[in-house]
Every structure is written in C-alpha cells, then in structure tokens.
FITIKE-430554 format. One record per residue (C-alpha): residue in three letters; z negated, y negated, x. Coordinates in steps of 0.1 Angstrom, whole numbers, plus 5000, padded with zeros to 4 digits. Each point is the difference from the previous one (the first is absolute). Layout:
BEGIN
(site 'ALA',(Z,Y,X)),
...
//
This chain:
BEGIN
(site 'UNK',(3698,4294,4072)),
(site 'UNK',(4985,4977,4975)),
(site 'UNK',(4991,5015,4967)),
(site 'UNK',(4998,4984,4964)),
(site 'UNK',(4978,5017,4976)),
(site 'UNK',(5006,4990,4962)),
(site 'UNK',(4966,4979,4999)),
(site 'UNK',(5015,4975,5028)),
(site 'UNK',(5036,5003,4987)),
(site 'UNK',(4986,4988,4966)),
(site 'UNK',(4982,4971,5016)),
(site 'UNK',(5036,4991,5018)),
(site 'UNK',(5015,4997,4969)),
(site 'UNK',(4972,4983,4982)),
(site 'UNK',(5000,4975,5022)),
(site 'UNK',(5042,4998,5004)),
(site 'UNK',(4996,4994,4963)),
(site 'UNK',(4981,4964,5001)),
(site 'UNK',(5020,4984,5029)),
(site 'UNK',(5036,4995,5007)),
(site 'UNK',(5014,5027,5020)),
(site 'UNK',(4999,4991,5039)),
(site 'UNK',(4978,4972,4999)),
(site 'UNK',(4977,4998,5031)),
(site 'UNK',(5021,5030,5017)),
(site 'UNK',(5015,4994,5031)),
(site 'UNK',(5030,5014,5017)),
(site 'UNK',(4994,5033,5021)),
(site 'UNK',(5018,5029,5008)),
(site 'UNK',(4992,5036,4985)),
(site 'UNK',(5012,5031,5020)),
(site 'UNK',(5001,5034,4977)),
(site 'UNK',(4967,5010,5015)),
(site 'UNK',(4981,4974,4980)),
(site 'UNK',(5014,5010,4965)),
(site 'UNK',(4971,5007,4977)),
(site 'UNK',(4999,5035,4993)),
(site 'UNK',(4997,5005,4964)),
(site 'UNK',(4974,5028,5001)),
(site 'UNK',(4997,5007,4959)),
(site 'UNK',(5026,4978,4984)),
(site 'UNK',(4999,4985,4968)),
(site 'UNK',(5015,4968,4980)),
(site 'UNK',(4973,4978,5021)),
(site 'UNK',(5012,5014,5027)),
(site 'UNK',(5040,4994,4994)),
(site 'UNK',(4993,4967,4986)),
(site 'UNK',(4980,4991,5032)),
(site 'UNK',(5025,5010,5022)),
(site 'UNK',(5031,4981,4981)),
(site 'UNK',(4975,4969,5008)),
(site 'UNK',(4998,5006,5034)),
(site 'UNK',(5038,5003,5002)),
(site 'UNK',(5008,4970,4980)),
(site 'UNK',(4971,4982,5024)),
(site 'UNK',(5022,5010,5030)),
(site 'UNK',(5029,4991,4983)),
(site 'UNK',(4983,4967,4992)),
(site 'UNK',(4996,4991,5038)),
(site 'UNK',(5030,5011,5009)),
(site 'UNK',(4990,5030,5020)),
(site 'UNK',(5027,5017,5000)),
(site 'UNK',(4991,5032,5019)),
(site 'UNK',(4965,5001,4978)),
(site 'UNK',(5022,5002,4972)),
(site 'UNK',(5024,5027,5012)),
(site 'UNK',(4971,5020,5006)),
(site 'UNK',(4989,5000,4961)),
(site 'UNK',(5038,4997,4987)),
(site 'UNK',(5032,5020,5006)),
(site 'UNK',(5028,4983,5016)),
(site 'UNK',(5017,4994,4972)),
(site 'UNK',(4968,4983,4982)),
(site 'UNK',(4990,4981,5035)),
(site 'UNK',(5037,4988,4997)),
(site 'UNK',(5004,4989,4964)),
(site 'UNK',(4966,4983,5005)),
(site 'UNK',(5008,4978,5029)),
(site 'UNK',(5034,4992,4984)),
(site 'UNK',(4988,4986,4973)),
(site 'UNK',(4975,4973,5022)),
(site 'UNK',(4990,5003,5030)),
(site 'UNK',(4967,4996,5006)),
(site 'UNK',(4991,5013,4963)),
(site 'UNK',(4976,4970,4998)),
(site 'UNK',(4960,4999,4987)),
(site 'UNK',(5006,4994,4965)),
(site 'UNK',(5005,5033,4984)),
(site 'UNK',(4976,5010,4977)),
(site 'UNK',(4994,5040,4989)),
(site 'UNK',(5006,4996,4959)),
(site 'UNK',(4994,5035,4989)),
(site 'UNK',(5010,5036,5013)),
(site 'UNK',(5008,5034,4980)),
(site 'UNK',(5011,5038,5011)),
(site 'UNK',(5029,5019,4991)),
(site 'UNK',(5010,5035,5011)),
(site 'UNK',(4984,5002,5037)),
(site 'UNK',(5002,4963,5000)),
(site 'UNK',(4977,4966,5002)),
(site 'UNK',(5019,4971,4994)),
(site 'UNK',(4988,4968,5008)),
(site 'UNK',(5010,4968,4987)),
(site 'UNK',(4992,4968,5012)),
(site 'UNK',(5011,4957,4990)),
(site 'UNK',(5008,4971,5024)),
(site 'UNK',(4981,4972,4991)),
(site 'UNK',(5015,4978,5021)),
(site 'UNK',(5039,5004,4996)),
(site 'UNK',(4999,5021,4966)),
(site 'UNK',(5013,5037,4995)),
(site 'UNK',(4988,5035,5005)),
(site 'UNK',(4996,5032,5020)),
(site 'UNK',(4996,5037,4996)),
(site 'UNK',(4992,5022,5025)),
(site 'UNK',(4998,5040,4995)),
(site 'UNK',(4977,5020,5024)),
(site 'UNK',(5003,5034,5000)),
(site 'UNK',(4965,5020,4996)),
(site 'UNK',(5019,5033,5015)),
(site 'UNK',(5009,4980,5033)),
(site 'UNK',(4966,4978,4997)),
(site 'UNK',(4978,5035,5001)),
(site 'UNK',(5025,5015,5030)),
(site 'UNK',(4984,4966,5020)),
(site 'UNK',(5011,4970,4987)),
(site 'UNK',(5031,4990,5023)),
(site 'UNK',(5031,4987,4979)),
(site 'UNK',(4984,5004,4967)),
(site 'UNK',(5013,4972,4988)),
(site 'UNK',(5033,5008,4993)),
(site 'UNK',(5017,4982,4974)),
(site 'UNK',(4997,4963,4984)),
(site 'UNK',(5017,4977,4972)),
(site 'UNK',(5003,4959,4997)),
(site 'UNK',(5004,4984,4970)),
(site 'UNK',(5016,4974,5015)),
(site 'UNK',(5029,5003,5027)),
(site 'UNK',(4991,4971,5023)),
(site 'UNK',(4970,4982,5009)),
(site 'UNK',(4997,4963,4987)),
(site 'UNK',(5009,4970,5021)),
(site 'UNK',(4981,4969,5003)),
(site 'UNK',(5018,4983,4981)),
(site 'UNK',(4992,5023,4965)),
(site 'UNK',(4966,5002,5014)),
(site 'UNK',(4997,4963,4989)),
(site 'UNK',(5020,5005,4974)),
(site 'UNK',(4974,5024,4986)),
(site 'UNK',(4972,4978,5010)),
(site 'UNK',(5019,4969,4981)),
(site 'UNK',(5001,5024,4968)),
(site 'UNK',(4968,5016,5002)),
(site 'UNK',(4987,4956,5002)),
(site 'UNK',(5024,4994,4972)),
(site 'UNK',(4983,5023,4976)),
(site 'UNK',(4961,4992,5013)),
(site 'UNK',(4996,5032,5014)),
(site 'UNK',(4977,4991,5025)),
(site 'UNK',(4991,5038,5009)),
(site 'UNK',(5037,5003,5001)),
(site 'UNK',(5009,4974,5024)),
(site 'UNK',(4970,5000,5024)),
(site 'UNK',(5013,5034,5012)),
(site 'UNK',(5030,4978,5016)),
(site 'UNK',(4980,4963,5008)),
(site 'UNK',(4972,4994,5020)),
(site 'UNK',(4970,4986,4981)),
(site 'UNK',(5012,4967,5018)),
(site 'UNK',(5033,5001,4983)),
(site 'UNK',(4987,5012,4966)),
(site 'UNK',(4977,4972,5001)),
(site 'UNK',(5026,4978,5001)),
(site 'UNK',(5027,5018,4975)),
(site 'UNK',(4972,5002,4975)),
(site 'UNK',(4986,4966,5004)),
(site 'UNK',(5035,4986,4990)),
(site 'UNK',(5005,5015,4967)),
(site 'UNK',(4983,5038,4984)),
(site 'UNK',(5025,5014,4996)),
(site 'UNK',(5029,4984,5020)),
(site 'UNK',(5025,5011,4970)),
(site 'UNK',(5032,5015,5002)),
(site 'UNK',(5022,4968,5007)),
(site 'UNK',(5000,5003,5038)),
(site 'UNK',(5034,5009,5014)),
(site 'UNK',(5005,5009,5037)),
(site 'UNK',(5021,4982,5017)),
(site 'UNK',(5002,5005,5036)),
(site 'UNK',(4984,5021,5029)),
(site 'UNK',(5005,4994,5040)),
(site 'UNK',(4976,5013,5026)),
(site 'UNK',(4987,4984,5032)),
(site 'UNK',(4974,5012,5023)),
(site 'UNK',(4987,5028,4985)),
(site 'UNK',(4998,4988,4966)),
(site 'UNK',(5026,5002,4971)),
(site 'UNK',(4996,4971,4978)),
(site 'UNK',(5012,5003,4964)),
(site 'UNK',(5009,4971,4976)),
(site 'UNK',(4992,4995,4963)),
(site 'UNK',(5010,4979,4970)),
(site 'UNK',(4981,4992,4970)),
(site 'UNK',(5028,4994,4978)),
(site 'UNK',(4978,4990,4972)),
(site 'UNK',(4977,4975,5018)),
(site 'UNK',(5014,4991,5031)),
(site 'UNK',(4990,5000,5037)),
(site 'UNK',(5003,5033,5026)),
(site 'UNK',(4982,5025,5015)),
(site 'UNK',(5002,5012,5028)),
(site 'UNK',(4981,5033,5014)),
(site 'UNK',(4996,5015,5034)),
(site 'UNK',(5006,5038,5001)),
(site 'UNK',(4987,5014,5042)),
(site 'UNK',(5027,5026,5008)),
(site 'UNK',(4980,5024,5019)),
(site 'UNK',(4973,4998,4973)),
(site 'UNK',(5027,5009,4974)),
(site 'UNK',(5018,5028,5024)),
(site 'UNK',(4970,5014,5007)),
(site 'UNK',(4991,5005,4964)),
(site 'UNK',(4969,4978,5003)),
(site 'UNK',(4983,4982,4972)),
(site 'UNK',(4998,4963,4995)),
(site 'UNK',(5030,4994,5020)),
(site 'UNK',(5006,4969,4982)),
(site 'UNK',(4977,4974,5021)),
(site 'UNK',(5018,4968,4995)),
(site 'UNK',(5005,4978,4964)),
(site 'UNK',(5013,4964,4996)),
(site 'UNK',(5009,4980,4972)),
(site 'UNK',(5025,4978,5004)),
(site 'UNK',(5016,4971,4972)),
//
C-alpha cells in the first residue's frame, strides 16, 4: 500500500498550487488498494488529498473520485459537470472543528468550490474523506457566457482577464483592434456547427461585428483558452 509521509504530501500540494488542477493527468482507474494512506495527517496532508480528488474529478474519473469522496460528494460533484475540467485552481484552505476545508476557483467558466475533508476519517486511512462540498454557483457556464466574459474582460482592457478565455491568437487580434474594446458591444446571435459555437457581436457605438469561436469540448471540459477563433466583420 502506497504511503504519503507529510514531506511528499507538502511537495503534492506545492506543486498543485502553481498549475491548474489536472493538467498533464491522464485518465486511469484507482481501486481502494491504491489510496494513499495518510500515515500522520495534518492540513498538508488534507489539503493534498482534496487536490487529488478534485484532479480525478477533473478527468472525469469517476471511480478515482468515489474512492476519496462519499457518495453523496462523488454525486453532487459529477452533477454539477462532468468531467470537472483542468481549470480549478486551489485559492486558500482553513480548519474548523475536525475539519480541512478546501476552497478552490474556476478560471475558465467562473465560480467556486469547497470541499471539507475530515482529519478523523483521513487518519482511519484516507477512504471517503472527502465528504462534503459547496458551489457558489449552481450551474456551470455555457459557451456562450464564456464569450460573453471574454467580450467583457476585452471591453474593459483586462488583458490578464481575457487571456484566461482566448488563445494568444485571438487576443492578438481582440487587442490589436481597439485596448480596451469598450463596453458598446452587444451580442447578438449564437449557432454552433461542427464543434464550434460561434457567437455574434455589435459595436453599437462604432459599427461593424464580431464574431468569436468558442470549441465545445474545450469549454465542457473546463479547459482554458477555449476561445480559438476571432473575426471582425463590417
């Protein structure tokens, strides 16, 4: 049975802090036998362990992630998107009576997540610790407000802002045109085809469209610079 001592617990989390969580993971299955055993628990270690849940939420492991999670958690996680997706980011963590909880931001589609682990069940071995989380927001974004936010975050020259939506392609050309776009552009329609869901703009101050194209399985899965695709039209 593999065993996690603090010192490489703290390096997990260390390192789940600078990255988004789930990027370069890929998709395995975890059996209960491979559950790190928390042999002295602390904070690292509950913190570490909400990462690697929210990891194997991110891929959509499902089984991984009823291994760290109750039921109930595993449930209320997949129901809310499914996979989780790579862009949640561990913002900050705190303990209250017996309990780490763990909160965490989608950079991609916006909102929030907290998960509580318990240290009682995390020092018994470490299966189902996870046992309860919160959203701030009810439902993921669709594509559709995840150009919307991308059009907004142009529109005010937040460049930080915006290029967690664009690719540096499509921030190229969004910042080109004007810095910043303003905040006269009015959506006006949105249709998919092939994979892509293109969404329509107005400047209703200067005239001329925009149009942006937003990759569905980029945006489902949570990903970052989803939108790969900008085109000004008069």
């Amino acid at each position: 049975m593999t065993r996690i001592t603090h010192r490489s617990a703290a390096l997990v989390a260390a390192a789940a802090a600078m990255l988004p969580l789930g990027a370069g993971t890929a998709a395995a299955t975890v059996t209960t036998d491979q559950v790190p055993t928390m042999s002295s628990h602390s904070t690292v270690d509950a913190v570490g362990y909400a990462d690697q849940l929210v990891r194997a939420w991110g891929r959509g492991d499902r089984p991984a992630t009823e291994v760290y999670a109750t039921s109930s958690v595993a449930q209320a996680l997949f129901g809310y998107s499914s996979p989780g997706g790579v862009s949640w980011r561990r913002t900050g963590w705190e303990g209250a009576a017996g309990t780490i909880y763990v909160t965490y931001h989608d950079d991609a589609r916006g909102g929030g997540m907290t998960v509580g682990v318990s240290n009682v069940i995390l020092g018994q071995g470490g299966r189902h610790a996870a046992y309860t989380v919160r959203f701030s927001r009810a439902h993921p974004i669709d594509a559709v407000e995840y150009a919307d936010r991308l059009v907004r975050a142009w529109g005010r020259g937040d460049r930080a802002a915006a290029s967690r939506y664009a690719t540096p392609t499509v921030l190229d050309t969004l910042f080109g045109r004007s810095n910043p776009g303003g905040g006269h552009w009015r959506r006006t329609a949105a249709q998919g085809a092939a994979g892509t869901t293109f969404v329509t703009y107005h400047d209703d101050a200067r005239g001329g469209h925009l149009v942006l194209g937003v990759g569905n399985a980029a945006e489902q899965d949570g990903r970052l610079h989803a939108v790969y695709r900008a085109r000004f039209t008069r």
